[in-house]
LODODREN-702503 format. One record per residue: residue number from 0; residue in one letter; x negated, z negated, y of N, C-alpha, C, O in turn. Coordinates in pm, 1 decimal, decimal comma. Example, Ala and Ser with C-alpha at 12.3 -4.5 7.8 and 13.67 -1.06 7.14 Angstrom:
// LODODREN-702503
+-----+-----+----------+----------+----------+----------+----------+----------+----------+----------+----------+----------+----------+----------+
!   n ! res !       nX !       nZ !       nY !      caX !      caZ !      caY !       cX !       cZ !       cY !       oX !       oZ !       oY !
+-----+-----+----------+----------+----------+----------+----------+----------+----------+----------+----------+----------+----------+----------+
!   0 !   A !  -1319,0 !   -780,0 !   -569,0 !  -1230,0 !   -780,0 !   -450,0 !  -1320,0 !   -780,0 !   -330,0 !  -1423,6 !   -846,5 !   -331,9 !
!   1 !   S !  -1285,0 !   -708,0 !   -225,0 !  -1367,0 !   -714,0 !   -106,0 !  -1290,0 !   -787,0 !      3,0 !  -1340,9 !   -803,9 !    113,8 !
+-----+-----+----------+----------+----------+----------+----------+----------+----------+----------+----------+----------+----------+----------+
END
This chain:
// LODODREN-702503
+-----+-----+----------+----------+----------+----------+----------+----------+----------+----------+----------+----------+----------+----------+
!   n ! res !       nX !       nZ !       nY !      caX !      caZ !      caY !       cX !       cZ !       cY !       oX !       oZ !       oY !
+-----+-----+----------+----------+----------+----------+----------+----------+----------+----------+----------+----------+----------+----------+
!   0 !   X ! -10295,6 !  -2710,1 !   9786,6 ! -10394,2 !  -2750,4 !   9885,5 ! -10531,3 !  -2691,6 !   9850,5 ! -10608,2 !  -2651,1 !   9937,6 !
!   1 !   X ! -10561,4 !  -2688,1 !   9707,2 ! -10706,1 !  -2636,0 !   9728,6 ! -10679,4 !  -2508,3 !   9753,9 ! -10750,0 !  -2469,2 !   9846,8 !
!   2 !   X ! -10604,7 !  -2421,5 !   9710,0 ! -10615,4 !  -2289,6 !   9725,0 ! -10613,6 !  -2250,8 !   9900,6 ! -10634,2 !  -2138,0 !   9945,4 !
!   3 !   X ! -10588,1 !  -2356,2 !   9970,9 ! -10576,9 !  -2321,3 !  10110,6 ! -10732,7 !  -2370,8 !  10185,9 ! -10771,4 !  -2335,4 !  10297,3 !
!   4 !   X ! -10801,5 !  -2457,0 !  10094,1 ! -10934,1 !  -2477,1 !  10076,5 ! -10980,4 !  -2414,5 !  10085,6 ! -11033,9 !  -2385,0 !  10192,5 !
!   5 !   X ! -10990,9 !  -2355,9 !   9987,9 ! -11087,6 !  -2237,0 !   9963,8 ! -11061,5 !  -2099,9 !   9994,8 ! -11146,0 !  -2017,1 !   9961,1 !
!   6 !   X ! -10945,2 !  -2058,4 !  10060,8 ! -10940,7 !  -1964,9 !  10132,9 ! -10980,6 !  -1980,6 !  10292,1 ! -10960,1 !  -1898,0 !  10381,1 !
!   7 !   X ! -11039,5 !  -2101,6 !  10302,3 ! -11031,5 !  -2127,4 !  10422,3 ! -11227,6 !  -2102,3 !  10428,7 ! -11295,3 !  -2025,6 !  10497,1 !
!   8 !   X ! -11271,2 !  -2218,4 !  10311,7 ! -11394,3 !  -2183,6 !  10319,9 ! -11470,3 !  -2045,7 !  10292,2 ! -11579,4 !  -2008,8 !  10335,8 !
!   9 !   X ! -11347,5 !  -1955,9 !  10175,1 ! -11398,2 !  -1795,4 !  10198,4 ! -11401,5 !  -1746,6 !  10324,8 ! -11510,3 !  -1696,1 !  10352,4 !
!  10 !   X ! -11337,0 !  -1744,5 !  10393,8 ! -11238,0 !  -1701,2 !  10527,5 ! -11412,1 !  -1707,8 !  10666,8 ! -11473,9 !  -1618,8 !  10725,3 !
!  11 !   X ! -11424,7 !  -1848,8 !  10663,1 ! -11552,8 !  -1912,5 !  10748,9 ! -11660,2 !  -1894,3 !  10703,3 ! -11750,9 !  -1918,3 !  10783,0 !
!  12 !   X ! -11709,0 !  -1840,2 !  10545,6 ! -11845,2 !  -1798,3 !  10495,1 ! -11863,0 !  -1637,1 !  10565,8 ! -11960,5 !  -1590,7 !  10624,9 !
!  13 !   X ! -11729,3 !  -1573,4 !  10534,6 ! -11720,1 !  -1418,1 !  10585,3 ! -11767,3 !  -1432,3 !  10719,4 ! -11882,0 !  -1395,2 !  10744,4 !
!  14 !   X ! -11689,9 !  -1484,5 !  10816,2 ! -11689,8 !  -1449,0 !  10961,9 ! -11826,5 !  -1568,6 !  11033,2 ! -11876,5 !  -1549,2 !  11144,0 !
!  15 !   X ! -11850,6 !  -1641,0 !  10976,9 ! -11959,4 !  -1701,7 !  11030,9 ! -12095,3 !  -1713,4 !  10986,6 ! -12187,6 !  -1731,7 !  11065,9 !
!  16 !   X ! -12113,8 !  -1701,5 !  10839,6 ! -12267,8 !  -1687,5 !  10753,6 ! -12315,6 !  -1516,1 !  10741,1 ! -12410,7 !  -1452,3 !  10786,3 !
!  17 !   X ! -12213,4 !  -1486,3 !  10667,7 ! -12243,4 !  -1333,8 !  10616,2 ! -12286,9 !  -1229,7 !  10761,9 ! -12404,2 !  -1193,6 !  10752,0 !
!  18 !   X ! -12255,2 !  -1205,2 !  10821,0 ! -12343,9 !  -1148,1 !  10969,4 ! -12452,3 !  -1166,2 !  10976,2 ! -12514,2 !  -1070,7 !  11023,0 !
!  19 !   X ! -12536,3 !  -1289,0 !  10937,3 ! -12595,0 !  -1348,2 !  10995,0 ! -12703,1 !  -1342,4 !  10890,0 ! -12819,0 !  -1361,5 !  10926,5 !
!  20 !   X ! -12674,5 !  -1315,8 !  10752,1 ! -12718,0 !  -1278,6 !  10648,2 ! -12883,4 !  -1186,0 !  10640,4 ! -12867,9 !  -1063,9 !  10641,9 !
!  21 !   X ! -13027,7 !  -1232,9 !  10633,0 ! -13111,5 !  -1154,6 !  10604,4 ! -13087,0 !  -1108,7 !  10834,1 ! -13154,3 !  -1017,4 !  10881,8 !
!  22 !   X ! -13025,7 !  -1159,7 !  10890,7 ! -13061,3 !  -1125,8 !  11043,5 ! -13110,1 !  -1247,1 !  11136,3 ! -13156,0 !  -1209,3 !  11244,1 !
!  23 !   X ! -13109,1 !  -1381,7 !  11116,0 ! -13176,9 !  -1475,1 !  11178,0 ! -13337,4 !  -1473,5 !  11207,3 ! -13431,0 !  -1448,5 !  11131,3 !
!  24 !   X ! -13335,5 !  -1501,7 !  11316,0 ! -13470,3 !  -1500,8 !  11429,9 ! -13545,0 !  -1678,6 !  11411,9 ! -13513,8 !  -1787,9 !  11364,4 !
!  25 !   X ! -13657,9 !  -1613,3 !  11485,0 ! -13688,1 !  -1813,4 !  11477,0 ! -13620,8 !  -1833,3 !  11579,6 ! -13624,3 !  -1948,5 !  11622,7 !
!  26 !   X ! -13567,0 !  -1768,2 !  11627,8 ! -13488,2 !  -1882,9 !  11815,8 ! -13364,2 !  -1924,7 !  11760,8 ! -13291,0 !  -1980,8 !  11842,4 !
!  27 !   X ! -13307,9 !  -1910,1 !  11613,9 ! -13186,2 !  -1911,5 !  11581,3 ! -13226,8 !  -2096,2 !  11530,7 ! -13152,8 !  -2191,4 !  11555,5 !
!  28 !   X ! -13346,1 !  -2103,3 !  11465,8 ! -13408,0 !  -2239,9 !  11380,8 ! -13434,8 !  -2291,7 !  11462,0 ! -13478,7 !  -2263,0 !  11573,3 !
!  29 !   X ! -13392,9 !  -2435,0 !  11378,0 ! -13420,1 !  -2531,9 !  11502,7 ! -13408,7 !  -2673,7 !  11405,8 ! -13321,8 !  -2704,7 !  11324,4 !
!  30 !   X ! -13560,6 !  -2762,9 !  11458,4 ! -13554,3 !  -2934,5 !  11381,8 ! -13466,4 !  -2999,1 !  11405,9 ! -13463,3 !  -2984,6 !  11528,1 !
!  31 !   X ! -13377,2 !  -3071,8 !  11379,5 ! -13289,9 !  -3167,7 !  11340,9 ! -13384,5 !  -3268,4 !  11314,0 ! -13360,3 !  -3367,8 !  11382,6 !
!  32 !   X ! -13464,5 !  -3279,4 !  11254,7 ! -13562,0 !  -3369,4 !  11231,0 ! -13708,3 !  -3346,1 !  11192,9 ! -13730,9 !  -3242,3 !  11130,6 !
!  33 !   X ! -13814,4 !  -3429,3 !  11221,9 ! -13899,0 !  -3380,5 !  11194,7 ! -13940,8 !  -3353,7 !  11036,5 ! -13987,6 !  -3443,1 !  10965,9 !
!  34 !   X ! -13915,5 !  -3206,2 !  10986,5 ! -13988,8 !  -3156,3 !  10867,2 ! -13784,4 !  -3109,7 !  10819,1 ! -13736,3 !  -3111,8 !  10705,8 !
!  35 !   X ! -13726,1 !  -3081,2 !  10923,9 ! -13575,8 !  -3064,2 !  10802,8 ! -13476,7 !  -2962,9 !  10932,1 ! -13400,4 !  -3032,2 !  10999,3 !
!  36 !   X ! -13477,5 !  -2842,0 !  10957,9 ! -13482,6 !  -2756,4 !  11010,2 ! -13281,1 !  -2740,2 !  10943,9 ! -13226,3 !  -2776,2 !  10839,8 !
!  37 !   X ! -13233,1 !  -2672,9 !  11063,0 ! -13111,1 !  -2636,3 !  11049,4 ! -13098,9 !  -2480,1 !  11156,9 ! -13159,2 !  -2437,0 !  11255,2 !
!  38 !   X ! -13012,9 !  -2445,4 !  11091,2 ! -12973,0 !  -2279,3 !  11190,9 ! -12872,2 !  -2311,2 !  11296,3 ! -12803,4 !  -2413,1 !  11289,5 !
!  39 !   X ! -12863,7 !  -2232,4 !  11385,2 ! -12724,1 !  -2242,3 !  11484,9 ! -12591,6 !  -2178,2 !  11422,1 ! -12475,8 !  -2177,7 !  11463,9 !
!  40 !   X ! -12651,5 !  -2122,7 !  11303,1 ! -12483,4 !  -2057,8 !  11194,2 ! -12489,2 !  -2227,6 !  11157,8 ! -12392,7 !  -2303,9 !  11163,0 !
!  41 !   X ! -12565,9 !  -2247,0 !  11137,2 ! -12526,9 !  -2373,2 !  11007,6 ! -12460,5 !  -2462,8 !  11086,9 ! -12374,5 !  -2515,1 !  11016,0 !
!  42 !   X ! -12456,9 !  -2505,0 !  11192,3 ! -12410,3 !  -2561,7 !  11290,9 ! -12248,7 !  -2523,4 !  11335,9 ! -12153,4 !  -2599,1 !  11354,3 !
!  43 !   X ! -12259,4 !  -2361,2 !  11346,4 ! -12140,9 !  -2310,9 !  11412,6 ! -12061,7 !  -2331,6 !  11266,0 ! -11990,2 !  -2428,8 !  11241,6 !
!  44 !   X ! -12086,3 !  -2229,4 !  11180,2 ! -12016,3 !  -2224,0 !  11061,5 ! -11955,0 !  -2406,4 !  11015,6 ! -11862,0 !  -2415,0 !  10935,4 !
!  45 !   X ! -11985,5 !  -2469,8 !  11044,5 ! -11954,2 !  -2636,6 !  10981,9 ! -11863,7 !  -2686,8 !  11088,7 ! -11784,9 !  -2779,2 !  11068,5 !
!  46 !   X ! -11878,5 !  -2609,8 !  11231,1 ! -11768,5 !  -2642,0 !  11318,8 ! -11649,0 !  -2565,1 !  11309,1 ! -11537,0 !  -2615,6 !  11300,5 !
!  47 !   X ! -11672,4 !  -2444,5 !  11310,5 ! -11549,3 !  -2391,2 !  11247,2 ! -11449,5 !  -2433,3 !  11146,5 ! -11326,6 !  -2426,8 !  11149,6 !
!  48 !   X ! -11535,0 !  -2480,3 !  11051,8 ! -11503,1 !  -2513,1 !  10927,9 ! -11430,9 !  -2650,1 !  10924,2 ! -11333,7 !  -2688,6 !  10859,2 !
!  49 !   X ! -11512,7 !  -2712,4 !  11017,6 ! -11394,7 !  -2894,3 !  11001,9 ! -11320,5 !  -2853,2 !  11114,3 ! -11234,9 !  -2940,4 !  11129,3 !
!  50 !   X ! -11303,1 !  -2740,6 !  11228,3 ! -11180,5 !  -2746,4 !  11281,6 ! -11037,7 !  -2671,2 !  11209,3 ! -10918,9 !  -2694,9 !  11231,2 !
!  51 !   X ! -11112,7 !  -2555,6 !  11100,0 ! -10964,0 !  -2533,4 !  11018,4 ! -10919,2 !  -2630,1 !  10896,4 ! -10805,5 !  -2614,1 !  10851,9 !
!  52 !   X ! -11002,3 !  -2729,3 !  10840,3 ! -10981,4 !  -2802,7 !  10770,9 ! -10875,0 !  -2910,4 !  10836,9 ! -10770,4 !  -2962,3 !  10798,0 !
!  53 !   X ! -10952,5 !  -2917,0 !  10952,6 ! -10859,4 !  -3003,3 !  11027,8 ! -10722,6 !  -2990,2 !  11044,6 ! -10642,8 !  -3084,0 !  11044,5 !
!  54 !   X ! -10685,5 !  -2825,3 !  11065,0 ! -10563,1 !  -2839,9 !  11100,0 ! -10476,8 !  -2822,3 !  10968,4 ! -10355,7 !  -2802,0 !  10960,2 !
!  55 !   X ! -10563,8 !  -2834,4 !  10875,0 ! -10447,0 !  -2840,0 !  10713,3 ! -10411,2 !  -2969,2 !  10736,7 ! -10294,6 !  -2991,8 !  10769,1 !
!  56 !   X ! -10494,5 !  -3063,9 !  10725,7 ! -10474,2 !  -3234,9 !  10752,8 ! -10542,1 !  -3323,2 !  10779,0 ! -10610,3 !  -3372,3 !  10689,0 !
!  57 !   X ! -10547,4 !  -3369,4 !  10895,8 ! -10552,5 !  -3459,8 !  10996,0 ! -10623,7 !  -3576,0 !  10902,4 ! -10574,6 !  -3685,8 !  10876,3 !
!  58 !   X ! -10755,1 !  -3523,3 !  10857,0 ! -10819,4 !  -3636,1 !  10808,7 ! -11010,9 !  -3592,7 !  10843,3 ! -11074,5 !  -3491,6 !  10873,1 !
!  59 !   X ! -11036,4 !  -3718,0 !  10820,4 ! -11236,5 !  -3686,7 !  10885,0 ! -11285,0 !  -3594,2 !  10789,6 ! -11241,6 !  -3589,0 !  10674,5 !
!  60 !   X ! -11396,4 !  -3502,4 !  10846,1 ! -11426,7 !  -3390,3 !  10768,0 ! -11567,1 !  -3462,1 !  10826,9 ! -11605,5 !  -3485,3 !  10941,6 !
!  61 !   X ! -11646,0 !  -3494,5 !  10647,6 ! -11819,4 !  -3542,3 !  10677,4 ! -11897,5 !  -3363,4 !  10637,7 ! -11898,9 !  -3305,1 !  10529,3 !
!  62 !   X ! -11946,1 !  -3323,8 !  10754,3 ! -12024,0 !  -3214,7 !  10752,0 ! -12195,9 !  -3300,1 !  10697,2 ! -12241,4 !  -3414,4 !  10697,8 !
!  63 !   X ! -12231,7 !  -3196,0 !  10665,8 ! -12444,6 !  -3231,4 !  10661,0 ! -12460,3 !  -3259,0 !  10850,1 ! -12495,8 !  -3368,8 !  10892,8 !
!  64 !   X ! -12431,2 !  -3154,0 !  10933,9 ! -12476,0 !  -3138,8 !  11045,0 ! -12428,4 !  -3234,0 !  11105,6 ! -12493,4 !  -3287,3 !  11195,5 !
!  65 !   X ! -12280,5 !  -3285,9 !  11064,2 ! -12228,4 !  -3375,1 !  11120,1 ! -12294,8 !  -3469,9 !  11134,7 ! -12345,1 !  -3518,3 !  11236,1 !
!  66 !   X ! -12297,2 !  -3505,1 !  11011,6 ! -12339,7 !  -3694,8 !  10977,3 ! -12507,3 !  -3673,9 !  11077,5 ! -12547,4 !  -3760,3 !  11155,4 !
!  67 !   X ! -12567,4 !  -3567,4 !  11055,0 ! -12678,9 !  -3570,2 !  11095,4 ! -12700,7 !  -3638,5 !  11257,3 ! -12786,6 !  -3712,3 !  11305,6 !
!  68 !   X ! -12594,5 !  -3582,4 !  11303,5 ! -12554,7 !  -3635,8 !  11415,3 ! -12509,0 !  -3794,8 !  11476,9 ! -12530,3 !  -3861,9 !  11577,9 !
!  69 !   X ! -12436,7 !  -3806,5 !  11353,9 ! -12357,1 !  -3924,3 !  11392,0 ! -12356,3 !  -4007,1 !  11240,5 ! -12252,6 !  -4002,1 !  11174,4 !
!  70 !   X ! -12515,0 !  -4108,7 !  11169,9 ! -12478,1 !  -4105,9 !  11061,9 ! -12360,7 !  -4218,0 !  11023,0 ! -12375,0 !  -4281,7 !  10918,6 !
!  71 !   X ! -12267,3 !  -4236,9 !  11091,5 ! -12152,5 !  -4354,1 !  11058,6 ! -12062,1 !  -4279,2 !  10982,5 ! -11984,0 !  -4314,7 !  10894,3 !
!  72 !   X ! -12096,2 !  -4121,4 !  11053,0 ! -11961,8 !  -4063,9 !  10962,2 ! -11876,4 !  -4063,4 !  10863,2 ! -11755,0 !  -4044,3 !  10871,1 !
!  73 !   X ! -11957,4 !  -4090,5 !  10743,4 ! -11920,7 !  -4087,1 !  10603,8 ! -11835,4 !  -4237,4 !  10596,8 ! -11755,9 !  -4251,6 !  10503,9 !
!  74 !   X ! -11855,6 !  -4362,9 !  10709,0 ! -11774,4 !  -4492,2 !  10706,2 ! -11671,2 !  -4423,5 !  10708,9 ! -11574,1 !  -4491,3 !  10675,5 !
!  75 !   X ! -11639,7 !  -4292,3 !  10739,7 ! -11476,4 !  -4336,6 !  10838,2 ! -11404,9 !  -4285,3 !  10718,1 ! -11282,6 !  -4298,9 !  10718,1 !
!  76 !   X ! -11447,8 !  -4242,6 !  10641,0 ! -11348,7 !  -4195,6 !  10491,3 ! -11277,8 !  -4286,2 !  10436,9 ! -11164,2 !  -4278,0 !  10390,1 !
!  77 !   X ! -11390,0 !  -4426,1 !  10448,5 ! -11252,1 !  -4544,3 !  10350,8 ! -11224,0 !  -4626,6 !  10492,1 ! -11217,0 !  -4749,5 !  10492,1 !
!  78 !   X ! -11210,4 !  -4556,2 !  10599,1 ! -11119,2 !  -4631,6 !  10726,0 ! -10969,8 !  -4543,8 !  10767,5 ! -10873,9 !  -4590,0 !  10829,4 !
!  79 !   X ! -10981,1 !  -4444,9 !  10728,1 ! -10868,2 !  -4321,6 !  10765,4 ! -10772,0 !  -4349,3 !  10704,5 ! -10780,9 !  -4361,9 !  10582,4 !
!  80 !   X ! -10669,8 !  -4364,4 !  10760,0 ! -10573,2 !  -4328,9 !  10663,9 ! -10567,0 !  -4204,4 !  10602,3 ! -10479,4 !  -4181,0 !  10519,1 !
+-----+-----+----------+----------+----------+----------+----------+----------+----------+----------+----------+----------+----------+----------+
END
């Protein structure tokens, strides 16, 4: 399992950060909160990322961007089976 981990998170650093690498604009930045700034990679890349995690196994994936969103997230770890 980890090795499918971490080929997964190599796999989503390549095709979603590294492009993007030393080429982000300010229209790419954007507040999340006031004084705590997030990218639209950082966003995409973390969706990508809990949807292939996802399909190893069918359990909650707590992103930064996530929880940022929704901070209950991190409850649902000791609710999941």
């Amino acid at each position: 399992m980890l090795e499918t981990v971490s080929t997964i998170i190599r796999a989503v650093a390549t095709t979603e950060i590294v492009p993007w690498w030393r080429a982000l604009e300010s229209d790419h930045i954007l507040e999340k909160a006031p004084g705590e700034v997030v990218t639209e990679i950082d966003r995409r890349a973390e969706s990508v990322l809990t949807d292939r995690l996802r399909s190893v196994r069918a359990r909650p994936v707590v992103g930064e961007e996530a929880t940022a969103a929704n901070p209950r997230l991190p409850d649902l770890i000791d609710t999941e089976p």
